[in-house]
Every structure is written in C-alpha cells, then in structure tokens.
N, C-alpha and C positions, 0 to 999 in steps of 0.2 A: 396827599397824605400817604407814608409808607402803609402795605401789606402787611408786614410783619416788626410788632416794634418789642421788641428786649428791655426788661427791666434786668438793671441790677448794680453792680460794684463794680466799676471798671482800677485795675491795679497795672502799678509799673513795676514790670520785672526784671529780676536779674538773676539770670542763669549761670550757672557753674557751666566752666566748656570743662571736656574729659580732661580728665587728668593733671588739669590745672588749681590753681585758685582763682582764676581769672573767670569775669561775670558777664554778662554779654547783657546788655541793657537792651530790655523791650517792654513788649504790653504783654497784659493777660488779663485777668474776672472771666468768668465762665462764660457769662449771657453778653460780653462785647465778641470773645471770642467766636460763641456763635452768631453773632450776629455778622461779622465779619464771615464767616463760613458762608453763610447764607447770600450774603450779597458779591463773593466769589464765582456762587454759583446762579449769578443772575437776579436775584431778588429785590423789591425795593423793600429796604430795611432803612428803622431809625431806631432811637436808642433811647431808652428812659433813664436819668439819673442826675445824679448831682457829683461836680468835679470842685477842687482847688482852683482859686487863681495862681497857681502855684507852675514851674518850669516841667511838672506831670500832666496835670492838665491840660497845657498849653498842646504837650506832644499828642495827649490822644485827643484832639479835637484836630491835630493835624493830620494822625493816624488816620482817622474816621472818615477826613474830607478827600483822601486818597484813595479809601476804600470805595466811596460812595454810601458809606450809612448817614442819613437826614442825622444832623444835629439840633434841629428846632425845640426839642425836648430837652435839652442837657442846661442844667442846673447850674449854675455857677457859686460857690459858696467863699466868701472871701475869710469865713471866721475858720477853715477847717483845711485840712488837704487830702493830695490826691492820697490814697492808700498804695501800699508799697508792700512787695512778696521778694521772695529768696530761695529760687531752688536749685538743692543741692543733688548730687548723684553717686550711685555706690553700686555694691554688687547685688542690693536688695531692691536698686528700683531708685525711681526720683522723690525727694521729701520737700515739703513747703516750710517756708517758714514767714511768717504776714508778720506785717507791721498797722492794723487797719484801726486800732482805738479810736475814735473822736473825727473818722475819716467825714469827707464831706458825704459820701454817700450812704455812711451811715447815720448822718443826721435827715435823711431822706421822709416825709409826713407824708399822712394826705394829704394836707394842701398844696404839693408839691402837685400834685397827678393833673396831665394834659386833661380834663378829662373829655373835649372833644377829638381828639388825636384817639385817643382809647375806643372811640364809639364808631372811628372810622376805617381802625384797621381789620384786619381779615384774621390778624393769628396773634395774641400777644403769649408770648414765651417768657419764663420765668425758673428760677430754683431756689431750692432749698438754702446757699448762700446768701440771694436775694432776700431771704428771710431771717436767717439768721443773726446777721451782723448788728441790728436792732429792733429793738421794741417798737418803733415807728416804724423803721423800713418793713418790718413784718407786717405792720396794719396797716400800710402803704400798698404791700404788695396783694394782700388779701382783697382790700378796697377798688383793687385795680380788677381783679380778678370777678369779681361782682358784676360794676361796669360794664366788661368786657362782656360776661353773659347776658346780662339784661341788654347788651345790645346785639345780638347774636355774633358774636366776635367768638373762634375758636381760641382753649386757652392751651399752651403747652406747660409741662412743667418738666423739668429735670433734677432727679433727688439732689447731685452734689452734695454727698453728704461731709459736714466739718466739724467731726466730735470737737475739736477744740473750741469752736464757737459758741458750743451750746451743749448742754447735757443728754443724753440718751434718749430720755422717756421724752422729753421735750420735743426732740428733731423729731421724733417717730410721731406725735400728737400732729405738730404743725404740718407734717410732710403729707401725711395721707388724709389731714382734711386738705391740705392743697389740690392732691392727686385726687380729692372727690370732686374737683370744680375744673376738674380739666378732660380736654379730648383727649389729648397725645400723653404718655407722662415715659421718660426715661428712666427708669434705674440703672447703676451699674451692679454688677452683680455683687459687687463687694458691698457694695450700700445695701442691698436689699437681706445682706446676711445679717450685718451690723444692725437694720431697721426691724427686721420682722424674726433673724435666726433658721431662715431657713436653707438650705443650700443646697436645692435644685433648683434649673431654672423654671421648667414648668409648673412646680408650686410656687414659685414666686411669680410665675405670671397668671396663676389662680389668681393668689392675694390681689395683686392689684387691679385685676380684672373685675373683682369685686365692687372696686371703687372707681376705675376710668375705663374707657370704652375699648383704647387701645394702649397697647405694652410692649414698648420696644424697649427690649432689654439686651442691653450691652454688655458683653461678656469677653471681651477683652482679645486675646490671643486667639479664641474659639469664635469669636467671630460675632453674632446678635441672634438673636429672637423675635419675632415679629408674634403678638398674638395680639387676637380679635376675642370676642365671644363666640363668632364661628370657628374661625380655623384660627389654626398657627403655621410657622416656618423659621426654621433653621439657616442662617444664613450664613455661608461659610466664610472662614476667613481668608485675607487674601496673603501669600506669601509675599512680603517685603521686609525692607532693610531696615529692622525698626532701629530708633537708636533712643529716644524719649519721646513717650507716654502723654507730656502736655496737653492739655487740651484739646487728643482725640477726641474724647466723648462728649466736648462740645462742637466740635466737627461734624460729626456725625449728626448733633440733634439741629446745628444749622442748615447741612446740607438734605437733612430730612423735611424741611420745613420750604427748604426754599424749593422741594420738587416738590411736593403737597401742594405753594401754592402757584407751582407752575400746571396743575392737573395731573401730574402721573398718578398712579395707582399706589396704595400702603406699598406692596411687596417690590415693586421698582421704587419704589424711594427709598425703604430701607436698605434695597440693593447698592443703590446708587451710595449712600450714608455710610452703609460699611465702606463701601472704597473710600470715601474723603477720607473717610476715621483712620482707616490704615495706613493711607498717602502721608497724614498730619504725623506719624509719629517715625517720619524718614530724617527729618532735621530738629534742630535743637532751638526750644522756646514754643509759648505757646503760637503767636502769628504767623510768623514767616512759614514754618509749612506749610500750611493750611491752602489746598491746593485751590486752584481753578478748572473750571468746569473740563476744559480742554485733557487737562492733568487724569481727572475721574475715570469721563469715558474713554480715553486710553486703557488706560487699566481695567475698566468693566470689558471691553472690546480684546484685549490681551487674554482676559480668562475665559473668557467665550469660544476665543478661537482652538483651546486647549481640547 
C-alpha cells in the first residue's frame, strides 16, 4: 500500500504557449500534481479518485503509470468524464478557466473511499478543491479525513482556494474545519487574505495555528513560512527563471510530504519544498516542470555554496 495517497480532481490541461494562441495539452488538479511532485522525489504515492472512460482518462492513468503513483484506487466512471482546464497568460499572471460540471470526480461519494488503503497509509493529503467541486466529493473528502484519524494516519490539507467554485463564507467554513483535522495544512498567501482578510503572514500563521499544529505558508516570490507553535522560519526564495506559476504550490506541498515521509526534519523539508516550488515554475504547464530530486538538491547545494 502507498505512504502517501492524494484525494482529489485530476484535469486535462491546455496551456496557452506565450504569445501564441496555440495550447499545449497536458495534465493538471492540484493533489495529482502533488502527488506526482511527491513521487518525483522518491515517495510511494497513490491516488484517490474517479476518472472518465474517456481519451482524458485513458492519458492520465498512463501519465500516473510513468510516474509510479499506484492506481488501485482510481475510479472509473463511464456515465461522466474526465474534467478539463484552460490556462491563459498575460502581463497580470496565469488565469484558469475549468470546464468540470457533472466531471467524473465530482460525482465522487463515500462509498467510493478504499477504506482499507486509507487505514494503511502514513499521510493522506487533500484540498480545498477536493472539496469544493461537490456536495458528495466534500462528504467523501471529510469521511476520508475521519478514517485517516481514527487510524492514526497523518492528514495534510492545502486551501487551493476556487472562489468560483463555491461562495466565500462557504470555502472559509469548510476549509478550516478541514485544517482543524489536519497535521500539515498549506495556505497560499493569497488564500489566507481572501479566507480570513488578513495580510501578514505571521498573523495568518497565528490563525491557523489555532486550528493545525503546523503552517506552511507559501508566499509566493518571497518564498514560505514554516510555523510550529514553537517556533517559526523564514524561508527564502530562490532566484530563478520563473516563467508560470502552475502548480508550484502543489509542488511544493508534494515535495514536502514526500521529505516528511522520508524522515527529514519540518524546516529541511520545507527547505527542500521551497526549491521544487521554485524549479516547477521554470517551464510551462502544471507537470512537466515539476522537477526530480536530483533537479532540487542541485539548487539547495547551489545556494548553499553562495
């Protein structure tokens, strides 16, 4: 059974290359993309979900079988399909645009959940997406989150916040009873303005410290936060050739997880996380950047030597 297994919405993407209209067809969902981070850098990872029998589907179970994340858990639904994203690009930054209504993975229930696979892993990880997309995926995802306690299974959560998904008061109810059932919980700093209005990071790593034990907060160009109820830490950014934003910050929460369950300490995993995060946003789409371990410690081993 994998260590570490990812709930959530896996989507087939198409990215705008610069200055074209031309799309560049790949994968993306937040918790495949970390999951893929995570088994990049060593982990054994598998994947909780429901897909289309559909020519999306098909890809990312091929995606997945190359990556080495277990597919034992993946759902197959033949009434529904794969869900599908569009992102575009400008002088303000990358914009999403989903096409997920009636997706297979948002028809996702309890009675879908492994729930021996759940009892046997070490970390299940999750987000705010995972929840949003449905009324059942939400009680699926909560459900799971129980389970995973009562069997001392560590939970991770990462906000991924999708005002479009779902209303304000809503994402902000559901999110931080999430983050009260979890060890690790990521916000981005943008989510935690949007959720709670605050905009420092150390008060928003109060707030959530309130409710999860740790607070890795990702702050984007300025690099993360690591805080404890003991201490905290600054963790600097690294200078690279960013060129899109995709799926760093699920980079970051995979390759945090996958040191965690290799033994390193919070503050060298979050060390380590900032570098994937920042390596992932050299190339265009959420996958393909998304470095290998080799990739990482280079770059940790490059700023060290400075």
């Amino acid at each position: 059974m994998p260590d570490l297994l990812c709930l959530g919405e896996p989507m087939q993407e198409f990215n705008q290359q610069p200055g074209t209209e031309t799309f560049l067809r790949g994968h993306g969902g937040d918790t495949s993309n970390a999951a893929i981070a995570a088994a990049r850098q060593g982990a054994s990872v598998g994947y909780l979900t429901a897909i289309g029998q559909d020519a999306a589907g098909e890809s990312f179970l091929a995606l997945w079988a190359r990556e080495g994340v277990d597919t034992t858990t993946v759902k197959r639904d033949a009434d529904a399909p794969t869900a599908v994203y569009f992102v575009t690009h400008n002088t303000a930054g990358h914009h999403f645009t989903f096409h997920r209504a009636g997706s297979a993975a948002s028809r996702y229930s309890l009675a879908d959940l492994p729930l021996p696979a759940l009892r046997a892993a070490r970390v299940l990880h999750l987000s705010g997406i995972s929840q949003a997309i449905s009324t059942s995926a939400c009680d699926a995802a909560f459900h799971a989150m129980h389970i995973a306690r009562e069997a001392g299974v560590q939970v991770s959560y990462d906000t991924n916040l999708r005002l479009k998904l779902w209303p304000a008061q809503r994402a902000a109810a559901t999110i931080n009873a999430a983050i009260g059932m979890a060890d690790f919980c990521f916000p981005s700093m943008e989510d935690a303005t949007a959720l709670t209005g605050l905009t420092q990071p150390d008060a928003v790593a109060d707030f959530y410290l309130a409710l999860c034990p740790m607070v890795l907060l990702k702050l984007g160009r300025d690099g993360a936060l690591l805080a404890t109820r003991n201490a905290r830490h600054r963790i600097a950014p690294h200078a690279v050739a960013a060129v899109d934003a995709t799926g760093a910050g699920d980079t970051f929460a995979g390759a945090f997880l996958a040191r965690h369950l290799a033994g390193d300490s919070p503050l060298d995993c979050a060390r380590y996380a900032n570098a994937a995060a920042a390596l992932a946003t050299t190339g265009y789409g959420a996958v393909a950047p998304i470095p290998h371990a080799a990739a990482v410690r280079e770059l940790l081993r490059r700023t060290m030597a400075k």
